[in-house]
C-alpha positions in Angstrom: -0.2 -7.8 -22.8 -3.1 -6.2 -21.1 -2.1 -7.9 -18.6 1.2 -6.6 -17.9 0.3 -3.2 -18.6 -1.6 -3.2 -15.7 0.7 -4.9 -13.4 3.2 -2.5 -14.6 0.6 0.3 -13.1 1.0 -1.0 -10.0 3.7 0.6 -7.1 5.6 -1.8 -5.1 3.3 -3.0 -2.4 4.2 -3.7 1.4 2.2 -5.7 3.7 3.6 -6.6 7.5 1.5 -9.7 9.0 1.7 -10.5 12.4 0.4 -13.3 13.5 -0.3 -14.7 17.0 -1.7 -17.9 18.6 -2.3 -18.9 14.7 1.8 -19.2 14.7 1.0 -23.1 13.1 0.0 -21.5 10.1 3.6 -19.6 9.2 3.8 -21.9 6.2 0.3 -21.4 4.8 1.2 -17.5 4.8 4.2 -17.9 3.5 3.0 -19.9 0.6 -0.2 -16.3 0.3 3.2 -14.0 0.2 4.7 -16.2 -2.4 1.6 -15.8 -4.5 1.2 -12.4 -4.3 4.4 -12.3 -5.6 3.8 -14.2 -8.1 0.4 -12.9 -9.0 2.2 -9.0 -8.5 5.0 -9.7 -11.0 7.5 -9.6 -7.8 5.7 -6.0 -7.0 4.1 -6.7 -3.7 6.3 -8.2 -0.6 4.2 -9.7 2.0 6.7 -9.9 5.2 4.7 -12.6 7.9 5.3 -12.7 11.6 4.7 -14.1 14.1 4.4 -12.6 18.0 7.7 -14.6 18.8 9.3 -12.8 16.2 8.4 -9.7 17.9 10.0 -10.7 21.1 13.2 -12.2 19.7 13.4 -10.1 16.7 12.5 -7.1 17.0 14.7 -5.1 14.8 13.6 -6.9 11.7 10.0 -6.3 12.5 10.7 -2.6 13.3 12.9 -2.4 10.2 9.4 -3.9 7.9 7.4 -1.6 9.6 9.5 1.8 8.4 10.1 0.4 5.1 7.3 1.9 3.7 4.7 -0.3 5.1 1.5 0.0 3.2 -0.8 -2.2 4.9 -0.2 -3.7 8.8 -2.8 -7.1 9.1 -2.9 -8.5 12.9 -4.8 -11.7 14.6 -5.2 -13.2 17.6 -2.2 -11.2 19.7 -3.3 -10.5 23.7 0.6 -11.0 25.2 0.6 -6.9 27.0 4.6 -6.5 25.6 3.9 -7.8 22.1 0.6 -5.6 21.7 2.3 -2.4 23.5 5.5 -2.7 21.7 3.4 -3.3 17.9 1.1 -0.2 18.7 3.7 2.1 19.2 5.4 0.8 16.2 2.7 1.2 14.2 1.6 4.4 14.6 5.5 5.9 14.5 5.6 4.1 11.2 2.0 6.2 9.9 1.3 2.5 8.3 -2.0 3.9 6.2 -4.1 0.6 5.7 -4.9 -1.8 9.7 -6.2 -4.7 9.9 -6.6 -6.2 13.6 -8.5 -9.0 14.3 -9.4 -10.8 17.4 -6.9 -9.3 19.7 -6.2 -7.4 21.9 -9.5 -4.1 22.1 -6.0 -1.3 22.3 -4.6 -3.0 19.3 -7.7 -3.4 17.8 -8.0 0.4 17.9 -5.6 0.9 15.3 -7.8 -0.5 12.8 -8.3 2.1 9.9 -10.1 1.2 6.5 -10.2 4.4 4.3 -12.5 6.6 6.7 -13.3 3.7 8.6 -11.6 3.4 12.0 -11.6 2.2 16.0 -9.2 4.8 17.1 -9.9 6.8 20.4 -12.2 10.0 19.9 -9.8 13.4 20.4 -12.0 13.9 23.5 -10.0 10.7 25.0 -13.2 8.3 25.1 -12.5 4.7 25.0 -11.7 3.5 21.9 -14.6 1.7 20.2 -16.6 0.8 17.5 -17.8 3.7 15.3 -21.6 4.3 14.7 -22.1 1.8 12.1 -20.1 -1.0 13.4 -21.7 -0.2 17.2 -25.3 -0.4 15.4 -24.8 -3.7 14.5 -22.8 -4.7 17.5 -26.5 -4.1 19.7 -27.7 -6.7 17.5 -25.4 -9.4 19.1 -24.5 -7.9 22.9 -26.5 -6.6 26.0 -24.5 -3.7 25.6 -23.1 -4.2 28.7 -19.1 -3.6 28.8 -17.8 -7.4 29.6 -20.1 -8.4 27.0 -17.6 -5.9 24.1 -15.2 -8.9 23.0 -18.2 -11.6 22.7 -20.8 -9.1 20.7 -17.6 -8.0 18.9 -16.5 -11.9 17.8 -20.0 -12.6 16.5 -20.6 -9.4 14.9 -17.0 -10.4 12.7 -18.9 -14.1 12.2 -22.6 -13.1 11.3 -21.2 -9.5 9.8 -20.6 -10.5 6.1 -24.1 -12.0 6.1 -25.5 -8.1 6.1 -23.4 -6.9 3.5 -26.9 -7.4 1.4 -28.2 -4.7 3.8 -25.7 -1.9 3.4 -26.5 0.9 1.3 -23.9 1.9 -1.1 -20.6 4.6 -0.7 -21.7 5.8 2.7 -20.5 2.2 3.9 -17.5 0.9 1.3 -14.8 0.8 3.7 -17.2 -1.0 6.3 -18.1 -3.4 4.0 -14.7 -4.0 2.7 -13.4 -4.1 6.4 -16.2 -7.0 6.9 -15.4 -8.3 3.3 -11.5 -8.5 4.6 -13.3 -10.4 7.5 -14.9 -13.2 5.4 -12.0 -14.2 3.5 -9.8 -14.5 6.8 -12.5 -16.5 8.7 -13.0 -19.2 6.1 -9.2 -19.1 6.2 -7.2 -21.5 3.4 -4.3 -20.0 0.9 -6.9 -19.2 -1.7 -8.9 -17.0 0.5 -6.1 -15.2 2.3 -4.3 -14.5 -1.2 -7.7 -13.2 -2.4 -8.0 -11.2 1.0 -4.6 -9.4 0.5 -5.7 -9.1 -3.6 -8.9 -7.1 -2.4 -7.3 -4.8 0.0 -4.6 -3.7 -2.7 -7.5 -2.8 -5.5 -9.2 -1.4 -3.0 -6.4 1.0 -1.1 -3.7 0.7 -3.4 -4.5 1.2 -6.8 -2.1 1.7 -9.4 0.7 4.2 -10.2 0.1 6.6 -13.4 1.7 9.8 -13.5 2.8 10.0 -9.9 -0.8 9.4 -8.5 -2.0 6.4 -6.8 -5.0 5.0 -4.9 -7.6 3.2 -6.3 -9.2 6.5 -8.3 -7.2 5.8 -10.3 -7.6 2.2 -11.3 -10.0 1.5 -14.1 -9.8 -2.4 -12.8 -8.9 -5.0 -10.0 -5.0 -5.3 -10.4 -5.0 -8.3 -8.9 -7.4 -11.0 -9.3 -9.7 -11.6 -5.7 -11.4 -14.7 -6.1 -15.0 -15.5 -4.5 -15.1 -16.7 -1.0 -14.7 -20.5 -0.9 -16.8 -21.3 2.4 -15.8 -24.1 4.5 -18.2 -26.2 6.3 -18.3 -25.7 10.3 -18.1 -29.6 10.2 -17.3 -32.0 8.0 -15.3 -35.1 6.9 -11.8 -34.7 4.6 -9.7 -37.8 2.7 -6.1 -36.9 2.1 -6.9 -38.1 -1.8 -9.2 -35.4 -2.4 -10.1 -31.9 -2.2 -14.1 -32.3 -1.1 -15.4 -32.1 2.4 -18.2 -34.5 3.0 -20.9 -33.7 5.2 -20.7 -37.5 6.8 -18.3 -40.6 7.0 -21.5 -42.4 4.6 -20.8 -39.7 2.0 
C-alpha cells in the first residue's frame, strides 16, 4: 500500500532516447522502457530512438520532443544533420533534464544536470566543461584542444572512481551526472532501468499539491539498484548468468 501511495505521487514522466551507432541495442531499451513502465505503474513513457529515426522520421521524434519531454538522454551521435537537426529540437522544446554522451562536443553542450551544464558562456566562448568537470579533465589531457574528446572519454571512464572525493551539495548534480555515467557504461537492462530510476528521484520527484521536484520527495520513487560492474574481459556460457575470468574457470 505504501507502495502505491507513492507511485500515485509521482507525475507522468517523459524521457526521449536517441541512440546512435549503439542502434543494435533498440531491443535492450525497449525491454528498460517497458520496465519503467512497469516499475512506474504505466506513469513514465520512455520513447527510444535511434539516429535513423531522426532522418526518416522526423515528425514522430519532433512530436516526443514537445510532448512534454522531461528528460532528453543521447549517445554516440556525430552524423552533422542528425546532431544540428536534435539541437535545435531540443532547445525549442525547453527539455529541462540532458544527457549527452560520447557525441558530438555541440550536442554535448546541451547537457544540463540541475545547475550543472556544458552550454556556451553568454559571452559566446566555446562551449565546454564547467570548472569542476575541467578540474578533473587536466587530470587525464595535455590540455591541448585535439586532446578535448580523448581527456573527455576517460574522464567519463575513471570519473565515477572520484565520487569518494567530492564534497557534498556543492557537487550533487556533478556527481549524479557521473553517477548517470556509471550505470550507462557498464551498460545491461538492469543498469540502464536503474539509470533512468535515479534520474527521476533525483529531477522528478513526486506530485503533492501541485508541486514537484525532488524537495518534495521524502524517498526514491522508483527503486535504482547498485551498479552491477562488468568485467573488461571475460568468458560467458549461454547456460548461465556468471562471467568467468578464464576458459579453466
Amino acid at each position: 500500500q505504501e507502495e502505491a501511495r507513492d507511485l500515485a505521487s509521482l507525475r507522468p514522466v517523459n524521457i526521449v532516447f536517441i541512440c546512435g551507432f549503439e542502434s543494435f541495442n533498440l531491443s535492450l531499451y525497449k525491454r528498460v522502457a517497458r520496465n519503467l513502465a512497469r516499475m512506474s505503474a504505466g506513469r513514465v513513457a520512455l520513447r527510444v530512438f535511434s539516429d535513423r529515426d531522426v532522418e526518416e522520421r522526423p515528425e514522430e521524434v519532433a512530436a516526443a520532443l514537445e510532448d512534454s519531454c522531461d528528460v532528453f538522454f543521447a549517445s554516440l551521435l556525430f552524423d552533422y544533420d542528425v546532431v544540428t537537426w536534435l539541437k535545435d529540437r531540443v532547445e525549442a522544446a525547453g527539455v529541462g533534464v540532458r544527457f549527452v554522451f560520447e557525441s558530438d562536443l555541440s550536442l554535448m553542450s546541451l547537457t544540463r544536470v540541475g545547475s550543472f551544464t556544458m552550454a556556451p558562456k553568454p559571452s559566446g566562448e566555446k562551449a565546454g566543461p564547467p570548472p569542476a568537470v575541467k578540474k578533473i579533465l587536466s587530470l587525464f589531457g595535455s590540455g591541448r584542444e585535439e586532446d578535448r574528446m580523448v581527456g573527455y572519454l576517460s574522464m567519463l571512464k575513471f570519473g565515477p572512481k572520484l565520487l569518494k572525493y567530492l564534497p557534498g551539495q556543492k557537487v550533487r548534480h556533478l556527481r549524479n551526472w557521473l553517477n548517470v555515467y556509471s550505470y550507462w557504461n557498464q551498460a545491461g537492462v538492469d543498469n540502464v532501468t536503474s539509470m533512468f530510476a535515479l534520474v527521476i528521484n533525483e529531477y522528478i520527484g513526486r506530485e503533492e499539491g501541485g508541486k514537484t521536484g525532488p524537495e518534495t520527495a521524502k524517498a526514491a520513487l522508483l527503486e535504482a539498484k547498485p551498479v552491477t560492474e562488468m568485467p573488461n574481459q571475460g568468458c560467458v556460457h549461454p547456460d548461465t548468468a556468471r562471467v568467468f575470468a578464464s576458459p579453466a574457470d
